[in-house]
VODOVO-266233 format. One line per 10 residues: number of its first residue (from 1); their letters; for each residue x, y, z of C-alpha. Coordinates in nm, 4 decimals, always signed. Each point is the difference from the previous one (the first is absolute). Layout:
% VODOVO-266233
NUM = a = X:Y:Z ~ ...
% end
This chain:
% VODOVO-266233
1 = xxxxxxxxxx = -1.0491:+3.0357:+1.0739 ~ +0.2397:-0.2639:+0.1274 ~ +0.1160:-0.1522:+0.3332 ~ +0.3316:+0.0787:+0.0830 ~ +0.2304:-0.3144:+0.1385 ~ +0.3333:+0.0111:+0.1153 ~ +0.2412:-0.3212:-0.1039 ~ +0.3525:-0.1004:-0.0867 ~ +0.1180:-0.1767:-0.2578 ~ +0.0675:-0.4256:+0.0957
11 = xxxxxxxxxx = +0.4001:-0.0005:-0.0079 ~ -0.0537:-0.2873:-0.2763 ~ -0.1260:+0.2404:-0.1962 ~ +0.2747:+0.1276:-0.2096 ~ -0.2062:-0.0216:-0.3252 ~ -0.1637:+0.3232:+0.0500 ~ +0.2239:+0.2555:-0.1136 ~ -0.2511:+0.3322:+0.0388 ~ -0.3195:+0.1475:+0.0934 ~ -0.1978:-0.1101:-0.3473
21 = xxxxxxxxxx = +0.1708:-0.3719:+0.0363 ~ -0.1838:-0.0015:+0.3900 ~ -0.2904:+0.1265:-0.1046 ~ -0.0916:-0.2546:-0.2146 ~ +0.1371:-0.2844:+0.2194 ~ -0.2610:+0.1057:+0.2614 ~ -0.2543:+0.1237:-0.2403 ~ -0.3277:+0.2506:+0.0673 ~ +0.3309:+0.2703:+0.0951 ~ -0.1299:+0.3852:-0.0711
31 = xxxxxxxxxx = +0.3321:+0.1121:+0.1101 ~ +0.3182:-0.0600:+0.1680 ~ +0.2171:+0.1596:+0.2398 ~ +0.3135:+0.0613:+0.2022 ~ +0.1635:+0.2002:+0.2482 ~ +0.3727:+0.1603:-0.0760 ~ +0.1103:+0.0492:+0.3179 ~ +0.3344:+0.1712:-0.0958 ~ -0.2763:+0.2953:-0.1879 ~ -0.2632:-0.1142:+0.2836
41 = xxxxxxxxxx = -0.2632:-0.0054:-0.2795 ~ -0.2820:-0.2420:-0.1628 ~ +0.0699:-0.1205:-0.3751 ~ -0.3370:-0.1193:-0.1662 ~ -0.0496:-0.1821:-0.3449 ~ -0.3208:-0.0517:-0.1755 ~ +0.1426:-0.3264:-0.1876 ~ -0.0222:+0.0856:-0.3786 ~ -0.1120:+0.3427:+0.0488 ~ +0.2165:+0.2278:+0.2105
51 = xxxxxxxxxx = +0.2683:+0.0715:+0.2715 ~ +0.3726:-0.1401:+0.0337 ~ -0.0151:-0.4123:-0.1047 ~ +0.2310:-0.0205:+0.2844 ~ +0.2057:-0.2803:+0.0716 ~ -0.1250:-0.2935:+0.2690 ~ +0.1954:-0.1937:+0.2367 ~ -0.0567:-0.3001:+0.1810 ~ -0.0792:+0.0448:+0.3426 ~ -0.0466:+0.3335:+0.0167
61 = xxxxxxxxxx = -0.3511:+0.1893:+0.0722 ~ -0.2529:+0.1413:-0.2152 ~ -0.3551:+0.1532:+0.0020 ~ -0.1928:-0.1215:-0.2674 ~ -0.3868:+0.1341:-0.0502 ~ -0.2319:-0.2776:-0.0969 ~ -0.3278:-0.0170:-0.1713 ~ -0.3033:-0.2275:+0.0513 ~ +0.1725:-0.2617:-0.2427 ~ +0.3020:-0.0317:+0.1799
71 = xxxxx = +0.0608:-0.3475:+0.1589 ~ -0.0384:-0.0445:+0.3794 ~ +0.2754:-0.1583:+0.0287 ~ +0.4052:+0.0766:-0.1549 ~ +0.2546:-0.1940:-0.0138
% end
């Protein structure tokens, strides 16, 4: 199972390019998401393993699912 946390990516944060590269910056990720509002639908990627390696933006919002060894604490 993992905990489910809400965040957007610090605007100094231009490095991270998509949802594998912000998974491991945080680290302990099971997944990733994001909402498409133009299709009003949630993308999820399982970094490494499956779903659209979508592209990530600074300052914009994203639900990432985190397990136990996640840090308490990102940026």
């Amino acid at each position: 199972s993992c905990a489910y946390n809400f965040i957007s990516v610090p605007f100094d944060r231009d490095d991270l390019l998509d949802a594998d590269a912000l998974a491991a910056d945080i680290g302990g990720v099971y997944s990733v998401g994001r909402y498409n509002a133009d299709t009003q639908d949630l993308t999820w990627r399982i970094p490494g393993v499956s779903g659209e390696n979508f592209p990530v933006r600074a300052g914009y919002p994203y639900i990432v699912c985190l397990d136990e060894s996640a840090p308490p604490l990102w940026p």
